[in-house]
Structures are given as structure tokens and as C-alpha cells.
VOBA-1610 file (N, C-alpha, C; in pm, whole numbers, padded with zeros to 5 digits, always signed):
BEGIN
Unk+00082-00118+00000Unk+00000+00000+00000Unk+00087+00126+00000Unk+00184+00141+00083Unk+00267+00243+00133Unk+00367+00248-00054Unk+00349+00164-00091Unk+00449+00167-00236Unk+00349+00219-00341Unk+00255+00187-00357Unk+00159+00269-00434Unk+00131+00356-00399Unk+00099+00449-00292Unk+00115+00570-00199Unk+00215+00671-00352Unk+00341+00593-00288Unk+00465+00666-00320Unk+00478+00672-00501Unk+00387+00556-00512Unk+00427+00537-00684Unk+00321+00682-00743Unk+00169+00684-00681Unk+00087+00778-00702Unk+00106+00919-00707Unk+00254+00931-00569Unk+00297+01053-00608Unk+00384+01154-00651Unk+00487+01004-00689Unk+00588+01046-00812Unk+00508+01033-00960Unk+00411+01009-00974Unk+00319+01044-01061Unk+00275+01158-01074Unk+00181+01201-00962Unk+00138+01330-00942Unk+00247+01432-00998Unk+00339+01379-00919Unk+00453+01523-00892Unk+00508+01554-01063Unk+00546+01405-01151Unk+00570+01429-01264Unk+00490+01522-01372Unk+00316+01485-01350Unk+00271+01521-01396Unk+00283+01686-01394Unk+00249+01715-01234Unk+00255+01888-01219Unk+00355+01966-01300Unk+00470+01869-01281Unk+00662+01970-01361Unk+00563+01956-01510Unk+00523+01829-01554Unk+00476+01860-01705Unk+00428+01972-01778Unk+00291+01980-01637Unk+00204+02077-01694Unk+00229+02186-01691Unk+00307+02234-01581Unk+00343+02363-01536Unk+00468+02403-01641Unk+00527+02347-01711Unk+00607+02423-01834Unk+00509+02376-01955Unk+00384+02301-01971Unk+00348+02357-02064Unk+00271+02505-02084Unk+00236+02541-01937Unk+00156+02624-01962Unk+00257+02765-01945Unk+00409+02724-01871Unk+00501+02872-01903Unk+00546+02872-02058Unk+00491+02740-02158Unk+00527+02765-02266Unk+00626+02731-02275Unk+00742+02627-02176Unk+00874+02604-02206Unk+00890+02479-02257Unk+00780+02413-02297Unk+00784+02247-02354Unk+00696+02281-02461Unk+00729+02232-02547Unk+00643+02199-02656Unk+00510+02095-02653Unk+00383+02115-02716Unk+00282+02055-02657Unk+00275+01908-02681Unk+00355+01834-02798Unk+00347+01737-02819Unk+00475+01704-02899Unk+00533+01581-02889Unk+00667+01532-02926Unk+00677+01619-03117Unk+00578+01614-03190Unk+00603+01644-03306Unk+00656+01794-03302Unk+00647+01899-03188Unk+00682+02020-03176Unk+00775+02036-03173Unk+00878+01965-03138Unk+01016+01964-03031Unk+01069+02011-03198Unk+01085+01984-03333Unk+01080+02026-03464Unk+01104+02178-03439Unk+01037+02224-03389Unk+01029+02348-03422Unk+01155+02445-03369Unk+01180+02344-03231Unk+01261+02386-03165Unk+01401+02359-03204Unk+01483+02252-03295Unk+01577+02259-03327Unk+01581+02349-03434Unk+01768+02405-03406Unk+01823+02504-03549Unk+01819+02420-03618Unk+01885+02471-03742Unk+01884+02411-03879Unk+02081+02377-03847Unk+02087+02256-03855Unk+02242+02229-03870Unk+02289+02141-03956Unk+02193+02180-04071Unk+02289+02131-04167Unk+02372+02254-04244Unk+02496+02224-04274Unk+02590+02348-04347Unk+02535+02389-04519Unk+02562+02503-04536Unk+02541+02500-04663Unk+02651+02445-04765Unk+02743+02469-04710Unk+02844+02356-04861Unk+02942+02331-04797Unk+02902+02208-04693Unk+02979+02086-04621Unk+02886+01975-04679Unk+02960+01844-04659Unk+02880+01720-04697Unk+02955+01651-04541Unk+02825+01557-04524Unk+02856+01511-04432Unk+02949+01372-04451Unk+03051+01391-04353Unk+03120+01274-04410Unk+03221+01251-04278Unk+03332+01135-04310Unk+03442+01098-04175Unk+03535+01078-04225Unk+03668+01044-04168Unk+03777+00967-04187Unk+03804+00830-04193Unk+03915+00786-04263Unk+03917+00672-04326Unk+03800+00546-04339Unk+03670+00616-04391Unk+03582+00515-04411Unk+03502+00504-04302Unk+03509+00561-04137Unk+03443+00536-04034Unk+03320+00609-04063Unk+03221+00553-04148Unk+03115+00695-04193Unk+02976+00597-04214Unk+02877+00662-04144Unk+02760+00610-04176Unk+02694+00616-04324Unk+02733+00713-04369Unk+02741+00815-04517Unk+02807+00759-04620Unk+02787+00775-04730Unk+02823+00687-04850Unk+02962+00795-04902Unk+02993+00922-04839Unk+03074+01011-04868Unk+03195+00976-04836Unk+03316+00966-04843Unk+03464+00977-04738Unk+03533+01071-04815Unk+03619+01131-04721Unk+03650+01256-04721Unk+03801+01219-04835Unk+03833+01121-04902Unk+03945+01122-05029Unk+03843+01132-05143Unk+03740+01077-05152Unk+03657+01093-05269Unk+03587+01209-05317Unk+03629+01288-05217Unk+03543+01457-05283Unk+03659+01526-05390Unk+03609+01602-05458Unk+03652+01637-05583Unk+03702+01802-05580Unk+03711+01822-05429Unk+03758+01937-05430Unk+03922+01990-05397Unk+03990+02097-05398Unk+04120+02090-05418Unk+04191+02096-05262Unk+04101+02196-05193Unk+04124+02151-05038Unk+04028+02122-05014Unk+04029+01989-04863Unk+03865+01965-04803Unk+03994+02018-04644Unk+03840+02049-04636Unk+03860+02084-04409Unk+03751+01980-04423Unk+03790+01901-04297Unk+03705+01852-04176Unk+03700+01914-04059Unk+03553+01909-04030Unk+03514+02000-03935Unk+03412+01860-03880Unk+03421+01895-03709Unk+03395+01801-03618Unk+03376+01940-03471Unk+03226+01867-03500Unk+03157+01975-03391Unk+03077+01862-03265Unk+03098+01933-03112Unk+03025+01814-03043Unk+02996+01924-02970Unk+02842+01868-02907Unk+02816+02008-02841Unk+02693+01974-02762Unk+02644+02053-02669Unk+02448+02068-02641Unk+02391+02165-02636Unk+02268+02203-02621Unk+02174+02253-02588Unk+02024+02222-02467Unk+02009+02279-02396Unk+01855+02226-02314Unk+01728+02220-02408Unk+01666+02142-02454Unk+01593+02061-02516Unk+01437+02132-02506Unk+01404+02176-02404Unk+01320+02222-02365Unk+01224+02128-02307Unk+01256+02005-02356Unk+01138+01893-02306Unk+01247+01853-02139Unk+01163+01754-02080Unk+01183+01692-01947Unk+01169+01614-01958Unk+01223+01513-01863Unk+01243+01340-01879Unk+01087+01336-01757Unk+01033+01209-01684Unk+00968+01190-01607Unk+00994+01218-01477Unk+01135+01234-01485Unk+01149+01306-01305Unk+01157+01454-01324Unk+01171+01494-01414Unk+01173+01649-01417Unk+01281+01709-01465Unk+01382+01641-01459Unk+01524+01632-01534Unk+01528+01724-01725Unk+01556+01833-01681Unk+01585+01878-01841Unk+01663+01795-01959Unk+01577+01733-02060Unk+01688+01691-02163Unk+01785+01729-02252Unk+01903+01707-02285Unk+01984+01787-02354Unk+01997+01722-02495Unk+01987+01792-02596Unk+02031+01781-02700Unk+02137+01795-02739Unk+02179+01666-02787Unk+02310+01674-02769Unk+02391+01641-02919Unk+02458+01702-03028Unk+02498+01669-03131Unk+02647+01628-03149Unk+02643+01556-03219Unk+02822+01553-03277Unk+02820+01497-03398Unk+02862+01631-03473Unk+02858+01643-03640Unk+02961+01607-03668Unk+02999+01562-03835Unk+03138+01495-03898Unk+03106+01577-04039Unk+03124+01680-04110Unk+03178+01749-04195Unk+03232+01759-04292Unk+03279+01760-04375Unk+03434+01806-04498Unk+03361+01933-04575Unk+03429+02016-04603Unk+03382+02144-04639Unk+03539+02216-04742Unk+03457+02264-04838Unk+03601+02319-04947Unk+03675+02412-04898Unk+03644+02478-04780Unk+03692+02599-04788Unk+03742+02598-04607Unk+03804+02692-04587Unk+03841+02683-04387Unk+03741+02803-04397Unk+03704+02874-04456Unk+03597+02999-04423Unk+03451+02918-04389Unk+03429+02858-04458Unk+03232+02764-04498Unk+03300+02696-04349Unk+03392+02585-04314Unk+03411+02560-04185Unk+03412+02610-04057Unk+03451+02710-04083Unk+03506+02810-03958Unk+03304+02837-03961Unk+03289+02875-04055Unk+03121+02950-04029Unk+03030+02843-03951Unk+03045+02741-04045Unk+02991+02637-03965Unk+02970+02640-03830Unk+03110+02610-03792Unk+03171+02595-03635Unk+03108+02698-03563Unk+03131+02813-03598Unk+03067+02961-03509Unk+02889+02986-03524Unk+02803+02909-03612Unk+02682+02873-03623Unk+02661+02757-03497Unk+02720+02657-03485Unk+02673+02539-03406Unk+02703+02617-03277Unk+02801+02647-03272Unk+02872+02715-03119Unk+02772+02774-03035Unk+02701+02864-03154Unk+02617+02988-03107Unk+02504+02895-03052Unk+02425+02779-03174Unk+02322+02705-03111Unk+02343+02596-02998Unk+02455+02564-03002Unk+02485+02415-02914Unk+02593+02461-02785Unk+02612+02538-02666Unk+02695+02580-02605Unk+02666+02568-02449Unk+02548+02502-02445Unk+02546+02416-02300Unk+02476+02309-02286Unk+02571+02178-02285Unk+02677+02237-02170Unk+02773+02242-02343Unk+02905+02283-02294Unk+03055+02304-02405Unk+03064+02147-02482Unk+03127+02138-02543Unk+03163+02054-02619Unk+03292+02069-02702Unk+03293+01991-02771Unk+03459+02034-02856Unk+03406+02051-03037Unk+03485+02148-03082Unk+03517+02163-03225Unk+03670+02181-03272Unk+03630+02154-03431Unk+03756+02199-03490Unk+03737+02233-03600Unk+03814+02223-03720Unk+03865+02224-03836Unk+03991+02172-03893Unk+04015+02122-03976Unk+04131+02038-03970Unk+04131+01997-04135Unk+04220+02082-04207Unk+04260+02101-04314Unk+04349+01975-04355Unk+04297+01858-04451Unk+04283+01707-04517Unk+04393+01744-04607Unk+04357+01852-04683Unk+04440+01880-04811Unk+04424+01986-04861
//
């Protein structure tokens, strides 16, 4: 009895954190929203890609056709805006893999994610292939 007690009101209590940021507006009302809430991180003229073949992506970074590639490798978070069931803020958390023609389109990159993804820190770079 005393365990259902307790189960009823870590229920309760979950529910209240729920409702009470939906209604400050800090959660999105339903999982399809959370959309709205991520930036846009894809680069404009990077392809996503890795080193020696470690790539989910059909890309690797010897097969691009450009005269220099940078790899750029961004890891990072943001607060999510949603909450787990104890109340716990979720973090969004990324780590991008890159090649980009230029160290400028990289560098931009990098200072775009930075701006969106910077808590908690994470690591970046750039790192000129050829």
C-alpha cells in the first residue's frame, strides 16, 4: 500500500513539472513540436562525411573532388526544452562529422553550431585534409 502511496505521487509530482512548463510555454505541446525547436544544422556547402571510411554516409572525405577539403567536427548541447519523467531537463546533444572546401564555410559552420549548441561546451575543430 505504502508503495503505491509513493508510486501515485511520483506520478502526481511528474505530472505537475509537465504541466506547469506547458503552460510557461517552455515544452512543446506534443513530441512532433520539439521540430520546431531545433536550429537548422545542416551546413550549406559541407557534406557530411568521416575519416578513413568510419562513416555512416556513402561520402569519405578522399573521394570529394575538391582541391582543399577541411574537416570540421563539432560536439556540443543545448537544453531541449522537453523533461524526462522526473523532471530532469533533456539535452540535446549533437556531434557532427563534416568536410567542407573551404576553412571559411568551416570556420562558419563551427561559429553557427557554437552559437546554437553551447550548454553544456563541447569540442570543435577544423582540420585542413588537403
Amino acid at each position: 500500500m505504502a508503495a503505491s502511496k509513493a508510486f501515485l505521487a511520483a506520478a502526481l509530482l511528474a505530472g505537475a513539472l509537465f504541466s506547469s512548463g506547458l503552460a510557461s510555454g517552455g515544452m512543446p505541446a506534443f513530441a512532433a513540436d520539439v521540430d520546431v525547436y531545433v536550429p537548422d544544422t545542416v551546413p550549406e556547402e559541407g557534406v557530411a562525411c568521416l575519416l578513413n571510411g568510419f562513416s555512416l554516409t556513402e561520402t569519405n572525405a578522399a573521394s570529394l573532388p575538391w582541391s582543399d577539403v577541411w574537416y570540421g567536427h563539432f560536439s556540443g548541447g543545448r537544453p531541449s526544452g522537453v523533461q524526462d519523467v522526473v523532471g530532469r531537463e533533456v539535452v540535446d546533444w549533437r556531434d557532427e562529422h563534416f568536410c567542407f572546401p573551404s576553412k571559411h564555410s568551416c570556420n562558419a559552420y563551427m561559429t553557427k553550431m557554437r552559437r546554437a549548441f553551447h550548454r553544456p561546451e563541447g569540442y570543435w575543430t577544423c582540420l585542413q585534409l588537403r
